[in-house]
N, C-alpha and C positions, 0 to 999 in steps of 0.2 A: 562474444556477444555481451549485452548490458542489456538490462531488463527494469524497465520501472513497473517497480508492483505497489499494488493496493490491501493493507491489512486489515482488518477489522478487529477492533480489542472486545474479546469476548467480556470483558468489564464493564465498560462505561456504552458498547456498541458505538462508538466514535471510528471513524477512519484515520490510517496512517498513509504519507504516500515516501515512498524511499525509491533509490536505486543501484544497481548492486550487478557484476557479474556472476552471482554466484547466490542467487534469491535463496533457493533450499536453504543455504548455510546460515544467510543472516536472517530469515523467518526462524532458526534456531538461536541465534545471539539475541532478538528480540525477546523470545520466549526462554531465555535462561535469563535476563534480567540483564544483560550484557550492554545494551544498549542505552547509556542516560537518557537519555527525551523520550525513554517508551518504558521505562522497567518497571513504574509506577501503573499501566496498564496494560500488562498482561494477565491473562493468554492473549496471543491471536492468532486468526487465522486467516492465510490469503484469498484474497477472492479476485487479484483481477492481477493479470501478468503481461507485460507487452513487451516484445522484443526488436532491439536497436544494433546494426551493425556497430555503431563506433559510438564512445563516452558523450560526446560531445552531443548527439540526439537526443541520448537518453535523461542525460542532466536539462537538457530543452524542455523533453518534456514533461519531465518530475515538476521542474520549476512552474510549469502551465499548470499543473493539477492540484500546485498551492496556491492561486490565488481562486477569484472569486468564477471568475466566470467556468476553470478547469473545475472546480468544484460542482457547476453548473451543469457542464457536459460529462463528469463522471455519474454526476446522477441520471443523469439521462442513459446512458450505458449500460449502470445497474440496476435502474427502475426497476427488474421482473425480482434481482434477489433482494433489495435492500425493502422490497414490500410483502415479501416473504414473512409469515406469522414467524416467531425463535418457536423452536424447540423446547 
């Protein structure tokens, strides 16, 4: 399976969106600084996980959740935590 997940950098509270067979591992490659396009905001942590039989889904819908309107309906999704007072 292939899973497009949603990060949140506990730095800047900005979202990441990736996609990955193996989310555990690379929510760890994000957070060991392993990953260029994110080393510069870490920690994070995942807050939304979706699971896709075959690659070719899951890159569908990572790519929907970087533009304007997927940005639009993830907020819509995570309305209850993203308006969650921090800790």
């Amino acid at each position: 399976m292939y899973f497009v997940y949603i990060l949140k950098s506990l730095r800047d509270n900005k979202l990441y969106v990736g996609y990955s067979n193996n989310p555990k591992k690379r929510l760890a490659l994000h957070n060991q600084g392993r990953i260029t396009i994110t080393k510069h905001r870490k920690p994070f942590e995942l807050i939304y996980l979706e699971g896709f039989r075959n690659q070719q889904d899951a890159t569908t819908r990572e790519k929907f959740y970087k533009t304007g309107w997927g940005r639009t309906h993830l907020k819509k999704i995570l309305k209850n935590y993203l308006n969650q007072p921090d800790d």
